[in-house]
OpenMM code with the backbone's topology and positions (N, CA, C; nanometers):
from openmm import Vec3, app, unit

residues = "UNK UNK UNK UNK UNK UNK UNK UNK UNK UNK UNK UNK UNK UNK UNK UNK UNK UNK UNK UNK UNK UNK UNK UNK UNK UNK UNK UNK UNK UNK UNK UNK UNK UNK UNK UNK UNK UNK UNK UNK UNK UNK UNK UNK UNK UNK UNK UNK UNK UNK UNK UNK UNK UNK UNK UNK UNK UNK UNK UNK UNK UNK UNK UNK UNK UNK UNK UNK UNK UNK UNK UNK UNK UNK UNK UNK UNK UNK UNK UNK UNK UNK UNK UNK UNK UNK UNK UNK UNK UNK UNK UNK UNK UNK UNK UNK UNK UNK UNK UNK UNK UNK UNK UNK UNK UNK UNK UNK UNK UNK UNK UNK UNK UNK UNK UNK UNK UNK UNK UNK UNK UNK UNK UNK UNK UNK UNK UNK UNK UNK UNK UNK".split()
positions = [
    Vec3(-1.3214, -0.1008, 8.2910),
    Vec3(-1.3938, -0.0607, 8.1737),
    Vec3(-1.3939, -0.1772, 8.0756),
    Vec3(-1.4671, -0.2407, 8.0304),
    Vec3(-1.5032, -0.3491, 7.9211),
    Vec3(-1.5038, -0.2823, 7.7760),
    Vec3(-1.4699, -0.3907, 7.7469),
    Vec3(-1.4263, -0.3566, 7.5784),
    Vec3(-1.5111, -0.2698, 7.5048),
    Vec3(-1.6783, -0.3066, 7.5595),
    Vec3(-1.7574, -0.2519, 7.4554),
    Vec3(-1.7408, -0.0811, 7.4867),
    Vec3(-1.7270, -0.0939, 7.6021),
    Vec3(-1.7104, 0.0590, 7.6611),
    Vec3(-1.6095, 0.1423, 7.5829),
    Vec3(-1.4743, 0.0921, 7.6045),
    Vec3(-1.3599, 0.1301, 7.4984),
    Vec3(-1.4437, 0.1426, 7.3654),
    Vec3(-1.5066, 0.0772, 7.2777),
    Vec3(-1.5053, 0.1341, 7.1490),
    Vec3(-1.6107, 0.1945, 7.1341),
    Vec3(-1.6923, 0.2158, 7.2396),
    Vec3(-1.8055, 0.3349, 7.2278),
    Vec3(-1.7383, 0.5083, 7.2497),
    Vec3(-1.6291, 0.4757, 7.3335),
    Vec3(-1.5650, 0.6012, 7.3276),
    Vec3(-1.5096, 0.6372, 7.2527),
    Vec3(-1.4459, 0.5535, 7.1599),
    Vec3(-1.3296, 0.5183, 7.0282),
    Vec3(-1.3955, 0.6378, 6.9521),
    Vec3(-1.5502, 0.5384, 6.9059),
    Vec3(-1.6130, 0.6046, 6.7864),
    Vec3(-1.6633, 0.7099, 6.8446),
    Vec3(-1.7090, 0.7859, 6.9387),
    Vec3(-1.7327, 0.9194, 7.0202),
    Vec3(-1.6300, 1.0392, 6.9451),
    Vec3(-1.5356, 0.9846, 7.0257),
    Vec3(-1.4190, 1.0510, 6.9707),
    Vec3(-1.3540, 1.1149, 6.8299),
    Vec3(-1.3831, 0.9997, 6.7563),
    Vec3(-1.3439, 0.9826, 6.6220),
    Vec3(-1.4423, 1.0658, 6.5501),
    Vec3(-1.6019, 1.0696, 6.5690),
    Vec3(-1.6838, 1.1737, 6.5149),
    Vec3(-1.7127, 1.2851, 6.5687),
    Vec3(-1.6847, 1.3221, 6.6662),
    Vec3(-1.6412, 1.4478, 6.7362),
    Vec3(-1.5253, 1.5192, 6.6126),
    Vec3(-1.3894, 1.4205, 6.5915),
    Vec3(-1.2996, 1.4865, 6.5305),
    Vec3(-1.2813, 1.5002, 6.3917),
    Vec3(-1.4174, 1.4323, 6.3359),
    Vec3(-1.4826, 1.4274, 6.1993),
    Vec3(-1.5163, 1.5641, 6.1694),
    Vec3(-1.6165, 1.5385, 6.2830),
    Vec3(-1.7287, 1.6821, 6.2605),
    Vec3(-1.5983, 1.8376, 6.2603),
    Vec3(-1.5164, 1.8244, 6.3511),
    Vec3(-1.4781, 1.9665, 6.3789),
    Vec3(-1.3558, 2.0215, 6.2703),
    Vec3(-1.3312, 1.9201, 6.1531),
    Vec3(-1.2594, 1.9609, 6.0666),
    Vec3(-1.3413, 2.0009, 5.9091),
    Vec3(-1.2135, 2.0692, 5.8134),
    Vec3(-1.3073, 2.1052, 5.7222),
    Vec3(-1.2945, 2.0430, 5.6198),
    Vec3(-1.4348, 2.0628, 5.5235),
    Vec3(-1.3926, 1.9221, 5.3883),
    Vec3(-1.2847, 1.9433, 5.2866),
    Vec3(-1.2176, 1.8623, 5.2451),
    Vec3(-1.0992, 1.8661, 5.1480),
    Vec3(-1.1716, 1.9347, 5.0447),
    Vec3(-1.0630, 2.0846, 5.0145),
    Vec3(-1.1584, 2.1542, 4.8778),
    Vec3(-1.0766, 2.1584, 4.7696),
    Vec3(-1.1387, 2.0910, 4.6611),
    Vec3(-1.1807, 2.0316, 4.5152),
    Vec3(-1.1022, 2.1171, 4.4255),
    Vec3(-1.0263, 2.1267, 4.3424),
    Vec3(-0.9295, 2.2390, 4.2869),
    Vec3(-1.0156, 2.2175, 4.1575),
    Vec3(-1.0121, 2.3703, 4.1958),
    Vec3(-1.1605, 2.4109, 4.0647),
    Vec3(-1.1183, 2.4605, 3.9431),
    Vec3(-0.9490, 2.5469, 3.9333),
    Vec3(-0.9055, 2.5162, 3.7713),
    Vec3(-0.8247, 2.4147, 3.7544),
    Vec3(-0.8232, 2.4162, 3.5727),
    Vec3(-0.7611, 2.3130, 3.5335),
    Vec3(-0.6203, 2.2932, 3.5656),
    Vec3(-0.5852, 2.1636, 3.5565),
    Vec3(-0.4766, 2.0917, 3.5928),
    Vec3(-0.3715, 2.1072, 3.4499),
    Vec3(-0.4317, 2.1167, 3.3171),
    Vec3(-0.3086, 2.1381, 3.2306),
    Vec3(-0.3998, 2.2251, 3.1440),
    Vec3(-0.3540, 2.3444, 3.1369),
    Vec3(-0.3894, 2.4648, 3.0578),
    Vec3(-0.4431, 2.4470, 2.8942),
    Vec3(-0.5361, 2.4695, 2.8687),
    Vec3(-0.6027, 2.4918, 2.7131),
    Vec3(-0.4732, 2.5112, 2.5927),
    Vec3(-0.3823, 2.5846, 2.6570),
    Vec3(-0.3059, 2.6225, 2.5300),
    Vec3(-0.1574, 2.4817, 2.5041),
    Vec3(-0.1762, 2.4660, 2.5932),
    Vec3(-0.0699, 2.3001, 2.6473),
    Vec3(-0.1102, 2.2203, 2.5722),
    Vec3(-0.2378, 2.1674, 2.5730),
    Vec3(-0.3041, 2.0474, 2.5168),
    Vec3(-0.3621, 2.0844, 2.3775),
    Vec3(-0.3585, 2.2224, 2.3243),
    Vec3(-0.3705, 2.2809, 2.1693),
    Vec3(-0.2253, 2.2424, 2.1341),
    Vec3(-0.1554, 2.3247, 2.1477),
    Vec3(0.0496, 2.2951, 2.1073),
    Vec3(0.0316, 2.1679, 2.1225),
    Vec3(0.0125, 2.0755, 2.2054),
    Vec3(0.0573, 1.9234, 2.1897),
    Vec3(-0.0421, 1.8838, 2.0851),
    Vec3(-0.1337, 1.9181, 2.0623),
    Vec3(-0.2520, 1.8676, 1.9697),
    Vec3(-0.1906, 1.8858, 1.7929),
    Vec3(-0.1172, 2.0220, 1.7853),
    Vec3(-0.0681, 2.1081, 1.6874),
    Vec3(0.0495, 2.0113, 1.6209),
    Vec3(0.1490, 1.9791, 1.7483),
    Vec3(0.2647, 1.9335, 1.6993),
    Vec3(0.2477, 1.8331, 1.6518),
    Vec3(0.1723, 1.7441, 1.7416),
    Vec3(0.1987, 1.5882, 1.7082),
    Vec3(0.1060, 1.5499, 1.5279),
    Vec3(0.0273, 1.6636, 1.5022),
    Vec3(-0.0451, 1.6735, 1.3270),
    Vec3(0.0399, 1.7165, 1.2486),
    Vec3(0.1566, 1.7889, 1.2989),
    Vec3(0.2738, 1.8258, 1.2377),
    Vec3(0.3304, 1.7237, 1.2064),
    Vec3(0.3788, 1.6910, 1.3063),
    Vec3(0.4784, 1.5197, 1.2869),
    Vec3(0.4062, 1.4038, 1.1658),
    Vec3(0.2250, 1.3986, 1.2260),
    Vec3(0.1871, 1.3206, 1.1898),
    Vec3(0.2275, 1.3024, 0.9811),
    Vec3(0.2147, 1.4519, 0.9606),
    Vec3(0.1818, 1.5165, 0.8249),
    Vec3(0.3298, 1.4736, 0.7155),
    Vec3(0.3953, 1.5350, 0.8244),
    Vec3(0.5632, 1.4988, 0.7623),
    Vec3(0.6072, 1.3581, 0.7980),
    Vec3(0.5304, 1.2732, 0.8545),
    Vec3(0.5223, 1.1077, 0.8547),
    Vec3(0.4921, 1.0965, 0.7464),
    Vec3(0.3907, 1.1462, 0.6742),
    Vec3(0.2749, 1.0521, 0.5573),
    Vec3(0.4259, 1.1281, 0.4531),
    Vec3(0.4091, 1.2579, 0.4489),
    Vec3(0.5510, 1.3319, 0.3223),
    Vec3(0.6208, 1.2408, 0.3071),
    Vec3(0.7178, 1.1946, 0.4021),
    Vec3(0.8351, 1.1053, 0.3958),
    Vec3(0.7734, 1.0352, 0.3261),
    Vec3(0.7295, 0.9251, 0.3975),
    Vec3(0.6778, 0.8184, 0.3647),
    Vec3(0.6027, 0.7336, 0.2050),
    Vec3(0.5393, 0.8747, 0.1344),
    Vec3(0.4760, 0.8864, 0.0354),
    Vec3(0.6339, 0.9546, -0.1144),
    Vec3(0.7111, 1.0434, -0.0269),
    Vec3(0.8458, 1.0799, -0.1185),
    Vec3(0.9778, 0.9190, -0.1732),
    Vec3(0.9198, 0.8267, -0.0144),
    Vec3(1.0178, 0.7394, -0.0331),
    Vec3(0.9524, 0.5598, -0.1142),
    Vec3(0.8403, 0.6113, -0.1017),
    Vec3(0.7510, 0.4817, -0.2293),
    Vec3(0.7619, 0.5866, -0.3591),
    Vec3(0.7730, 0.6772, -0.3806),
    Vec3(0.7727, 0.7633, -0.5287),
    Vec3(0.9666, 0.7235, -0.6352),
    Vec3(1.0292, 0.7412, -0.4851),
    Vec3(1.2100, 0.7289, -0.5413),
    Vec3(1.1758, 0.5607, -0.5153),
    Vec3(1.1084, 0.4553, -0.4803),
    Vec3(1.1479, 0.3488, -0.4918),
    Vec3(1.1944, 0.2847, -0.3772),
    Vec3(1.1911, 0.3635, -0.2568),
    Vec3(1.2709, 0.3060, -0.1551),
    Vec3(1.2019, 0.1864, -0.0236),
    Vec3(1.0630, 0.2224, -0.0371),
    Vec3(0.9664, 0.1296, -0.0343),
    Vec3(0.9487, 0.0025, -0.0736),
    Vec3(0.9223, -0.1095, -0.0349),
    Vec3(0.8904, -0.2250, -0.1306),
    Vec3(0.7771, -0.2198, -0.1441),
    Vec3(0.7207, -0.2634, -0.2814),
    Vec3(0.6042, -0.3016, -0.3467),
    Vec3(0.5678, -0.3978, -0.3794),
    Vec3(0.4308, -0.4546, -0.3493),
    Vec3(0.3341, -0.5857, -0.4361),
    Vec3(0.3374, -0.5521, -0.5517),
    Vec3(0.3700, -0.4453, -0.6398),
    Vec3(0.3067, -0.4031, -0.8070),
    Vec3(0.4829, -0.5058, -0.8696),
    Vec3(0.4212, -0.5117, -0.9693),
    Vec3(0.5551, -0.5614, -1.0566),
    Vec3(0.5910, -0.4206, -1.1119),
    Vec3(0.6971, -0.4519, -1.2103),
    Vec3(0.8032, -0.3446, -1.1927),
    Vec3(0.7690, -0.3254, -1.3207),
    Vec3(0.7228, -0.2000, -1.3849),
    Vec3(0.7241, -0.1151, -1.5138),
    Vec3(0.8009, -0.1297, -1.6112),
    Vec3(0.9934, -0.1700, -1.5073),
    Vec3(1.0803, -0.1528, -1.6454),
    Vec3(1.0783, -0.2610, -1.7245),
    Vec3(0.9960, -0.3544, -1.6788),
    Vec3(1.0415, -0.4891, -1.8084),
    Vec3(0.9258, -0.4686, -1.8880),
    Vec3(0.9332, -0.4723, -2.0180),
    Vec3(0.8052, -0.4457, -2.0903),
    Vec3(0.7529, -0.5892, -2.1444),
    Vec3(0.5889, -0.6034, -2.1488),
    Vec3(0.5670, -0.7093, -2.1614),
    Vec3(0.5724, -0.7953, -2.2282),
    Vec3(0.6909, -0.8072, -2.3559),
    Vec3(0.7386, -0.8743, -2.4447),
    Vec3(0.8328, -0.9397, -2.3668),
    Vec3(0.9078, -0.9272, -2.3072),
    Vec3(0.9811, -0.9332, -2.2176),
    Vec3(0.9715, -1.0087, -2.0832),
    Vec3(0.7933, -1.0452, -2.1203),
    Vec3(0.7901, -1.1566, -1.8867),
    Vec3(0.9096, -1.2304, -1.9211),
    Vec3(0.9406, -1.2208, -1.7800),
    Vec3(0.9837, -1.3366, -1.7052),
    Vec3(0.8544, -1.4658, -1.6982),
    Vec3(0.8616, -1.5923, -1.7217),
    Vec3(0.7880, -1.7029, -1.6937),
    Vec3(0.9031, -1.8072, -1.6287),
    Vec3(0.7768, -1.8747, -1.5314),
    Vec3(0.8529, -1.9365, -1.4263),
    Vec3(0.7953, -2.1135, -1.5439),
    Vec3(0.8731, -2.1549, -1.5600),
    Vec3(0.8503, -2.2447, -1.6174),
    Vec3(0.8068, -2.3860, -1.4919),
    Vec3(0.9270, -2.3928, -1.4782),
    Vec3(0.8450, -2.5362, -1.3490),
    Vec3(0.9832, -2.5235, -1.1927),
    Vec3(0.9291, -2.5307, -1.0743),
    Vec3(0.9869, -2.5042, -1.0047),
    Vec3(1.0100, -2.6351, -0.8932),
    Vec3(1.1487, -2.6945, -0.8311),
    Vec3(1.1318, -2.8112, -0.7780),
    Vec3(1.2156, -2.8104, -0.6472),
    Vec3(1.1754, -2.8459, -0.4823),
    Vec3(1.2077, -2.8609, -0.4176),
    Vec3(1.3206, -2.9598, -0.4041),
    Vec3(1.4510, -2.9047, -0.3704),
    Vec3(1.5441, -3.0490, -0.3884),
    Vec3(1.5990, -3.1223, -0.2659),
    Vec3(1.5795, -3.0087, -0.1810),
    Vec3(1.6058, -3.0051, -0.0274),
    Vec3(1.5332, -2.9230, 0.0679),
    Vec3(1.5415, -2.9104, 0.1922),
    Vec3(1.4168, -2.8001, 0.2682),
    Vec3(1.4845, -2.7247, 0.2433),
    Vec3(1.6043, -2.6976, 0.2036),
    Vec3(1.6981, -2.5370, 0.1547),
    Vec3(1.6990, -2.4938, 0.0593),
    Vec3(1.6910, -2.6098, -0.0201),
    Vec3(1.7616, -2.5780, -0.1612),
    Vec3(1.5748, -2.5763, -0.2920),
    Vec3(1.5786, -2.4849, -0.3743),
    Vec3(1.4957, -2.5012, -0.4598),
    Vec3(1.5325, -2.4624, -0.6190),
    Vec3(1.4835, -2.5496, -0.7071),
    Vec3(1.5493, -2.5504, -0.8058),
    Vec3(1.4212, -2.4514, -0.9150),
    Vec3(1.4900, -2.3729, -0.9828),
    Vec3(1.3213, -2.3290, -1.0930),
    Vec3(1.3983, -2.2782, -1.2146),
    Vec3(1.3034, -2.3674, -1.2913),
    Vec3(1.3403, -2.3281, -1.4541),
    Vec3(1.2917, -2.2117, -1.5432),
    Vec3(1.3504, -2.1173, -1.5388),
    Vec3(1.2860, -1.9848, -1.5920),
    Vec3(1.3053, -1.9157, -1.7650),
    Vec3(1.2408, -1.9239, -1.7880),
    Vec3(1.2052, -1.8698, -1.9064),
    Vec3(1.2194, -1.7155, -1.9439),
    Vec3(1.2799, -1.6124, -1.9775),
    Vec3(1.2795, -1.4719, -2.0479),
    Vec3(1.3749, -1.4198, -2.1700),
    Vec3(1.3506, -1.3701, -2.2096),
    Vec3(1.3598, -1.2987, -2.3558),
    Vec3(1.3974, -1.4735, -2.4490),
    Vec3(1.3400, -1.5449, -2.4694),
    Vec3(1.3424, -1.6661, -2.5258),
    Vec3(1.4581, -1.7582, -2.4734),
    Vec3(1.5621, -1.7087, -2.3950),
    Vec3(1.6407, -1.8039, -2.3121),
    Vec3(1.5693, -1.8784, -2.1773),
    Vec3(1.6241, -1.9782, -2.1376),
    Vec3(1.5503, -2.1153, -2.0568),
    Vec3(1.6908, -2.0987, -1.9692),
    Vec3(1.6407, -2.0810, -1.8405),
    Vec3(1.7258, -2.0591, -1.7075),
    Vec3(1.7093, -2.1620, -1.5887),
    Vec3(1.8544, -2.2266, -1.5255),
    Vec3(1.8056, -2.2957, -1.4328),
    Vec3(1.8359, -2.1777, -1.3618),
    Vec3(1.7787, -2.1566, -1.2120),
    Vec3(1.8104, -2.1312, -1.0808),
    Vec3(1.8027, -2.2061, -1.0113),
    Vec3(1.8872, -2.2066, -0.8967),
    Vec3(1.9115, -2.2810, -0.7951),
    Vec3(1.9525, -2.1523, -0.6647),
    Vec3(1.8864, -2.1964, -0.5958),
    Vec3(1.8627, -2.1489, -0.4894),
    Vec3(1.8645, -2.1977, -0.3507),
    Vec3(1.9403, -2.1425, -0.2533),
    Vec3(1.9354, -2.1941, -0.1033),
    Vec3(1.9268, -2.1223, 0.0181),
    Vec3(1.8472, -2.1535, 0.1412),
    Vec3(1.8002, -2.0428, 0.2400),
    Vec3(1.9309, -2.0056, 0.3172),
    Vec3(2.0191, -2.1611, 0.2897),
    Vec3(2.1154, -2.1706, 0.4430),
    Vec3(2.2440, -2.0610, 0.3823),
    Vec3(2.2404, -2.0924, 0.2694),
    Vec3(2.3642, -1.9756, 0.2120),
    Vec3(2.3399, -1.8354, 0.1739),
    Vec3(2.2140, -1.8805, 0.1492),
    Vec3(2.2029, -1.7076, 0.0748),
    Vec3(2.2082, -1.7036, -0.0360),
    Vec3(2.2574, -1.7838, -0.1875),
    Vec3(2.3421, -1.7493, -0.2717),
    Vec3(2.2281, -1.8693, -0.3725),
    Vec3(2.2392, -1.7936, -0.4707),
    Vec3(2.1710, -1.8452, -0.6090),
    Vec3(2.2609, -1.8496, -0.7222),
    Vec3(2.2407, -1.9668, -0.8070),
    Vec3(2.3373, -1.9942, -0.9127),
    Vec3(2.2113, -2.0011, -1.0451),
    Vec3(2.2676, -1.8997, -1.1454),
    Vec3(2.1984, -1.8866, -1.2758),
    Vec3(2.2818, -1.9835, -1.3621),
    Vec3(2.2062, -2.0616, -1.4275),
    Vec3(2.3093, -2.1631, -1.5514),
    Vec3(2.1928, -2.1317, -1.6689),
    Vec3(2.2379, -2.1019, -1.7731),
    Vec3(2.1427, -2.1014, -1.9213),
    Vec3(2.1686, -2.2434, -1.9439),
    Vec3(2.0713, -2.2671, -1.9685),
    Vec3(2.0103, -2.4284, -2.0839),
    Vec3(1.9781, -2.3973, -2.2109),
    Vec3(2.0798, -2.5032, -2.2369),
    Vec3(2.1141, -2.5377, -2.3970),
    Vec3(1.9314, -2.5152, -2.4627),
    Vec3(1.9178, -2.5968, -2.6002),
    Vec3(1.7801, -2.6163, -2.6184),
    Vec3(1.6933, -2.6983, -2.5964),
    Vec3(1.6118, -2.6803, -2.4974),
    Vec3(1.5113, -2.7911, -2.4336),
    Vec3(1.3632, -2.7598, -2.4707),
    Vec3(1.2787, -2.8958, -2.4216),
    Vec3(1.1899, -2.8929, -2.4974),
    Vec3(1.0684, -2.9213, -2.3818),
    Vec3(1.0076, -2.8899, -2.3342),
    Vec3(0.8791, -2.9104, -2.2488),
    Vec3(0.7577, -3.0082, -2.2723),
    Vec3(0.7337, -3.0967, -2.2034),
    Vec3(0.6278, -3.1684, -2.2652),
    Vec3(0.5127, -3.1837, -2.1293),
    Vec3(0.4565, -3.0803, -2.1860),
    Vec3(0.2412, -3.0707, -2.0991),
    Vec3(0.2731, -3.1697, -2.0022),
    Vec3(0.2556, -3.2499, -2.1432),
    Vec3(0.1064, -3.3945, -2.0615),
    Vec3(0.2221, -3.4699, -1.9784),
    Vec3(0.3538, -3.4664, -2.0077),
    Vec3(0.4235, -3.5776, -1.9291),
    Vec3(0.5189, -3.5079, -1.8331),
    Vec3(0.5134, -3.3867, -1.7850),
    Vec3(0.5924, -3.2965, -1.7304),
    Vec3(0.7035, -3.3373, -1.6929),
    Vec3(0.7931, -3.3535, -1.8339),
    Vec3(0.9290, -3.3834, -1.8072),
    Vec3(0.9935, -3.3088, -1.8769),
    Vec3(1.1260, -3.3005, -1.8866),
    Vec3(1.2021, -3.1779, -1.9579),
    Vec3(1.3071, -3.2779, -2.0520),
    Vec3(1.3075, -3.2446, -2.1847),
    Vec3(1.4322, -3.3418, -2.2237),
    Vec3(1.5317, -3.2089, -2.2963),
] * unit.nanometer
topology = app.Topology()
chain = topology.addChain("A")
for resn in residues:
    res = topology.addResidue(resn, chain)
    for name in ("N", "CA", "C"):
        topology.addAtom(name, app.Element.getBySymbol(name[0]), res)
């Protein structure tokens, strides 16, 4: 018997045993019940709702950070950043100005830790931005 012979019987065979079976049948109800996918729909607007509550209770007490400046200093009162100077990639120095006292800060990334010193009486000059 030659090859071609073999696979003429092959496929004989094979649609013979096509034909005499029956077609895979299609499952006609649903796979997750109407009231499943309502409750999950329900809860998770629940959650969603008492997300925004929290969330909206804890910017009201403050616990939030904010872009707004802060209410309690009244505006007699700014803070002004007078002139601010890089002294190191860590370290930055800024001369601050509030309630008519003149403040150095000093400041550094690697420590963490800032040092406030008040300045005596100094005097600012515009045009030559120097401090005497």
């Amino acid at each position: 018997m030659s090859t071609l012979d073999r696979l003429h019987d092959a496929c004989l065979t094979l649609s013979l045993a096509v034909q005499g079976t029956s077609p895979i049948p299609y499952r006609t109800e649903a796979s997750v019940s109407t009231g499943s996918v309502l409750s999950a729909l329900l809860w998770s607007a629940l959650l969603l709702v008492a997300l925004i509550v929290v969330l909206l209770y804890s910017r009201r007490r403050g616990w939030l950070p904010t872009n707004r400046p802060s209410s309690a200093v009244a505006s007699d009162e700014a803070i002004r950043v007078l002139s601010s100077r890089r002294l190191s990639m860590a370290t930055v120095a800024h001369l601050i100005e509030c309630r008519g006292q003149v403040y150095l800060i000093s400041e550094s990334t690697r420590g963490v830790s800032s040092t406030v010193t008040p300045v005596a009486a100094i005097t600012v000059d515009p045009q030559q931005e120097t401090v005497s």
